[in-house]
C-alpha positions as CSV (number, residue, x, y, z in Angstrom):
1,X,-14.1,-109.5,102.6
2,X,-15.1,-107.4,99.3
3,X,-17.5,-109.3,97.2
4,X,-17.4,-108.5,94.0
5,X,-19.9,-109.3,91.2
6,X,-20.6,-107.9,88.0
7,X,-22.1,-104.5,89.3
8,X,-18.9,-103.9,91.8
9,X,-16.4,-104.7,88.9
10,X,-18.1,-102.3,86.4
11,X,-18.8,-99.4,89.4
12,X,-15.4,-99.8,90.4
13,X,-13.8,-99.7,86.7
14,X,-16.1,-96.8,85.8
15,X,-15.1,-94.7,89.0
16,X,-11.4,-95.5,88.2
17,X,-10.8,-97.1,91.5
18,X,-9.9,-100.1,89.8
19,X,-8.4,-100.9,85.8
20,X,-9.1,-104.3,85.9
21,X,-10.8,-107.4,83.4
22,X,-12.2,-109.3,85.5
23,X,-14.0,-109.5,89.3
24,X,-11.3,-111.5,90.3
25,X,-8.7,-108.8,89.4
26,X,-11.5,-106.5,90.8
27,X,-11.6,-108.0,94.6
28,X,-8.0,-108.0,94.8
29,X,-7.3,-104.5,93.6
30,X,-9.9,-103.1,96.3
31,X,-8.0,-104.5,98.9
32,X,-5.6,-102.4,98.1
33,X,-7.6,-99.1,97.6
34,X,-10.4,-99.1,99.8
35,X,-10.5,-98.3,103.9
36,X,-11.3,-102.1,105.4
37,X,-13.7,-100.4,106.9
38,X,-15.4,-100.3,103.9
39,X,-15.2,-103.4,102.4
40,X,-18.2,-105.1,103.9
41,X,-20.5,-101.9,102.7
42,X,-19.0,-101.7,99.0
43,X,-21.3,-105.1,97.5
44,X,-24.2,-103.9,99.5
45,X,-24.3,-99.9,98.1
46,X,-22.5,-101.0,95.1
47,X,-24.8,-103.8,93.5
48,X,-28.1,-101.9,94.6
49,X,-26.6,-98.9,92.9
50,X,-25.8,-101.0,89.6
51,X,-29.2,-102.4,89.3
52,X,-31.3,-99.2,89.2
53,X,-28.5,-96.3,88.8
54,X,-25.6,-96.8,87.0
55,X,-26.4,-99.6,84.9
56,X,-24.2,-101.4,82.0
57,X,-26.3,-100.3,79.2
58,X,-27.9,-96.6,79.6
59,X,-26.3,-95.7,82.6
60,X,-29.3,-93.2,84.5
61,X,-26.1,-90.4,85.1
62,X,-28.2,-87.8,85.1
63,X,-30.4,-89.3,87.9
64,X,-27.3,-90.0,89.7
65,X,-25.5,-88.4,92.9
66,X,-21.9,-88.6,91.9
67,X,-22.9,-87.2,88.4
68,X,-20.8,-84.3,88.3
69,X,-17.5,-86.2,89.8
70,X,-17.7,-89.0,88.1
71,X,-15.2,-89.7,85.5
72,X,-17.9,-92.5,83.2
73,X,-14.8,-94.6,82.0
74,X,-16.3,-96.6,79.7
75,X,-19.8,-94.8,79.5
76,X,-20.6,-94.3,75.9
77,X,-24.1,-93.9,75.9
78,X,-26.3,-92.2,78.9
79,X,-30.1,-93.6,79.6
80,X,-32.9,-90.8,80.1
81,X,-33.8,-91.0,84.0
């Protein structure tokens, strides 16, 4: 199973995996997008990632691996790293 908190659901929007308002909408629209493989891994790289990297205020993008593919949907403002 994908579990999906509030770090998943705003990675996952901001990538453009996912357009989706809530977790809920979140977990379900993964399923549909992401190997099963992966599923187990995505909360575990996903919510460590949220906490120090790409955070919901001041995102650190420019500290950040995926910087230059990343499309920021939703990034207005970008933290200093």
């Amino acid at each position: 199973n994908i579990c999906v908190d509030t770090h998943v659901h705003r990675i996952s929007n901001r990538f453009g995996w996912v357009t989706t308002r809530t977790p809920e909408q979140t977990e379900q629209a993964l399923y549909a997008v992401a190997p099963r493989r992966w599923w187990v891994l995505i909360n575990l790289y996903l919510v460590t990632w949220g906490q120090n990297i790409c955070r919901p205020v001041y995102p650190k993008c420019t500290a950040c691996a995926v910087e230059p593919i990343c499309p920021r949907i939703g990034v207005t403002r970008v933290g200093k790293s």
